[in-house]
C-alpha positions as a Markdown table, in Angstrom:
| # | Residue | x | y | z |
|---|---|---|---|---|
| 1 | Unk | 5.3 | -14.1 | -13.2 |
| 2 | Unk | 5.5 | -11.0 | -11.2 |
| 3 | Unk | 7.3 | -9.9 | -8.1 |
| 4 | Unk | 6.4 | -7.2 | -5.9 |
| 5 | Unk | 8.3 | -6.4 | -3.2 |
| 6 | Unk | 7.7 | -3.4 | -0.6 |
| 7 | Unk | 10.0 | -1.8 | 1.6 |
| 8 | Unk | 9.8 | 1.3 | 4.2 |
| 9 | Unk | 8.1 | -0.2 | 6.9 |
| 10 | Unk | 9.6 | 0.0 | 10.5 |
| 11 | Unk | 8.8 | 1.8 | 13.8 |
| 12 | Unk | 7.1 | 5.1 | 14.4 |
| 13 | Unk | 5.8 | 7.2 | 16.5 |
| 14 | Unk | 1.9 | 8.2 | 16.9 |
| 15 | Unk | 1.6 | 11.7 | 14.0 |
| 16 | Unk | 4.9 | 10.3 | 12.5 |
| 17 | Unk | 5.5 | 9.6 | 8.9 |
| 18 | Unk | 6.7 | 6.3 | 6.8 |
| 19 | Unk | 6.9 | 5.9 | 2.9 |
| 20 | Unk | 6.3 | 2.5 | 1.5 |
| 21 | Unk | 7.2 | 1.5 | -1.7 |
| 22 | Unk | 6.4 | -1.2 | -4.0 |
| 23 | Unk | 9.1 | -2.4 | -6.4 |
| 24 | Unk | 7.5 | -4.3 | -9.1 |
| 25 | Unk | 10.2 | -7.2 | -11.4 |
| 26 | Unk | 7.9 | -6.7 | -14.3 |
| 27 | Unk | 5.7 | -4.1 | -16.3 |
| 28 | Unk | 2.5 | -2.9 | -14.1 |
| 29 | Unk | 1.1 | -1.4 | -16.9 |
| 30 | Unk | -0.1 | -5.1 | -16.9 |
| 31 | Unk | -2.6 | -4.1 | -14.1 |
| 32 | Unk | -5.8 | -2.1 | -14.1 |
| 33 | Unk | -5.1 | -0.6 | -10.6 |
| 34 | Unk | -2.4 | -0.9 | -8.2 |
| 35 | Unk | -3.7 | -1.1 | -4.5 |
| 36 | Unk | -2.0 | -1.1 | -0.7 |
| 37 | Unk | -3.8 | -3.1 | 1.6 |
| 38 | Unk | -2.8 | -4.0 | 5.4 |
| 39 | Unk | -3.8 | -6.5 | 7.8 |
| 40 | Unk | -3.7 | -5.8 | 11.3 |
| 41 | Unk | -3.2 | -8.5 | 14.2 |
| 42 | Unk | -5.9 | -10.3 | 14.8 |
| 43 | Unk | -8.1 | -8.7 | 11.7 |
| 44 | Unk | -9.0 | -9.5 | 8.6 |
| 45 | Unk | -6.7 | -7.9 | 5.1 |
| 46 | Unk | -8.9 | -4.4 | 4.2 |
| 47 | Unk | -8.0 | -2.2 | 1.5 |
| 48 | Unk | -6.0 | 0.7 | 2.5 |
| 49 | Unk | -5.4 | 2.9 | -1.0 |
| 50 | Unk | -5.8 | 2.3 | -4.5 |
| 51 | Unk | -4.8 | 3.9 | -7.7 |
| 52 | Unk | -7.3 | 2.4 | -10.6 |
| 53 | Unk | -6.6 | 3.8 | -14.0 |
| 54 | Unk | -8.8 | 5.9 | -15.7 |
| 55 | Unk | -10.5 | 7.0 | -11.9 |
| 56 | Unk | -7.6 | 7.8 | -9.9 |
| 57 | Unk | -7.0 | 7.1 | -5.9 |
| 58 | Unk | -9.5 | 5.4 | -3.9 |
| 59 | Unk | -8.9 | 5.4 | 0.1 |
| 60 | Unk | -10.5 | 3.4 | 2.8 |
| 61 | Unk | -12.0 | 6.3 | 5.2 |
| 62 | Unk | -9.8 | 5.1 | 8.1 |
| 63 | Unk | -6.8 | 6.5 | 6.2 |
| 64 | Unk | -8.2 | 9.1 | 3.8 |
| 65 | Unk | -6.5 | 12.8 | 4.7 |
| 66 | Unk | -3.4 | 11.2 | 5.7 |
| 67 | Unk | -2.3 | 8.5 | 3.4 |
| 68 | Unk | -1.2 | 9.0 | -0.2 |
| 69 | Unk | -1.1 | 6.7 | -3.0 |
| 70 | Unk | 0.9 | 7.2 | -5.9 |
| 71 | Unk | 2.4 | 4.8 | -9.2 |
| 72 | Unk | 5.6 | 5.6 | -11.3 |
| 73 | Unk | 5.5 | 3.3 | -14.4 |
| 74 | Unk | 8.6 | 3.5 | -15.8 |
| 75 | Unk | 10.2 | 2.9 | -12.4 |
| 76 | Unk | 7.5 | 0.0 | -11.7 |
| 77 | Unk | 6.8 | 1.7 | -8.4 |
| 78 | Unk | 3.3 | 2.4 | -6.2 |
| 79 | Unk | 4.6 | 4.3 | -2.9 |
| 80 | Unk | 2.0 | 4.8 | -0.2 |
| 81 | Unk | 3.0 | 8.1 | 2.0 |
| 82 | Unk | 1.4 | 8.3 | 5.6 |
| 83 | Unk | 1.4 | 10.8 | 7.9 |
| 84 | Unk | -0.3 | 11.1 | 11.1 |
| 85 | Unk | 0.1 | 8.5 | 11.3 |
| 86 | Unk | -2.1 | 6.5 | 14.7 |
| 87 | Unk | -1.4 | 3.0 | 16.7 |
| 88 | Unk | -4.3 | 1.5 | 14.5 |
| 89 | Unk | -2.7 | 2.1 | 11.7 |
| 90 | Unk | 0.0 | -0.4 | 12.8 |
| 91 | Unk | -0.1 | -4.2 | 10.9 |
| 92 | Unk | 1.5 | -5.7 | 8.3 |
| 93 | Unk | 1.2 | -3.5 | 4.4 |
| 94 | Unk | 0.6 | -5.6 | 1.4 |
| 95 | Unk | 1.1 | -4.4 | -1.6 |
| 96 | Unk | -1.7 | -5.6 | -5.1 |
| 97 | Unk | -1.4 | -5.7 | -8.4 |
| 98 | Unk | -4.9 | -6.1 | -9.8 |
| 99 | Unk | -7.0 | -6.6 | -13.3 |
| 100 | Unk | -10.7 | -5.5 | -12.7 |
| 101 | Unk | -10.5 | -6.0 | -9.2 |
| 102 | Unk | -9.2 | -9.4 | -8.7 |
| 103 | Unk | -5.9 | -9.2 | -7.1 |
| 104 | Unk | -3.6 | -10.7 | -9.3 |
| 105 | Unk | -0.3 | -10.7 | -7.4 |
| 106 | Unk | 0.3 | -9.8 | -3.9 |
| 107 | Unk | 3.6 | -8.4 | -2.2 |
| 108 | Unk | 5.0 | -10.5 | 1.0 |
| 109 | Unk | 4.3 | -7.3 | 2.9 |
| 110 | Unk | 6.2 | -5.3 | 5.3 |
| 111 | Unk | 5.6 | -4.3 | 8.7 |
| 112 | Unk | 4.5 | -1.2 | 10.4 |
| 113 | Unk | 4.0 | -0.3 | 14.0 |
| 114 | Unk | 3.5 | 2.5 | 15.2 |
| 115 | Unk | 3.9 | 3.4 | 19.1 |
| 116 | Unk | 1.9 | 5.7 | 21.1 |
């Protein structure tokens, strides 16, 4: 069983910046790709970024230009930089662990919001 747990949410500003990261317990070699995904109030959980192995980093078009996927192995880490960051960006940052794209484990999320 794997944890992830991600941190770096919080409050900012509209053309701000936030880093998340994704602190996984175990190996995430395990997994095929290593995603962020958000949900934002009222709306349905959409992929945000991905990093699949072997094909790099995928973004959702909403994000692409200003959001920046990346995975460190040996430190079991995905980090997702934003900048630019706009008010629909706010909601609530999950992040994935996934095998052929089947989520396999899911992060309990953390929060961004981001103020006009």
């Amino acid at each position: 069983q794997i944890q992830l747990v991600e941190s770096g949410g919080g409050l900012a500003q509209a053309g701000g910046s936030l880093t998340l990261s994704c602190v996984a317990s175990g190996n995430i070699e395990m997994f095929n790709a290593m995603s962020w995904y958000r949900q934002a109030p009222g709306k349905e959980r959409e992929l945000a970024a991905t990093m699949i192995d072997d094909e790099g980093a995928k973004y959702a078009g909403s994000v692409k230009g200003r959001v920046t996927i990346s995975k460190d192995n040996a430190k079991r880490t995905v980090r997702l930089q934003m900048n630019n960051l706009k008010p629909e960006d706010t909601g609530v940052y999950y992040c994935a662990g996934e095998y052929n794209g089947m989520v396999g484990y899911w992060g309990k999320g953390t929060q961004v919001t981001v103020t006009t």
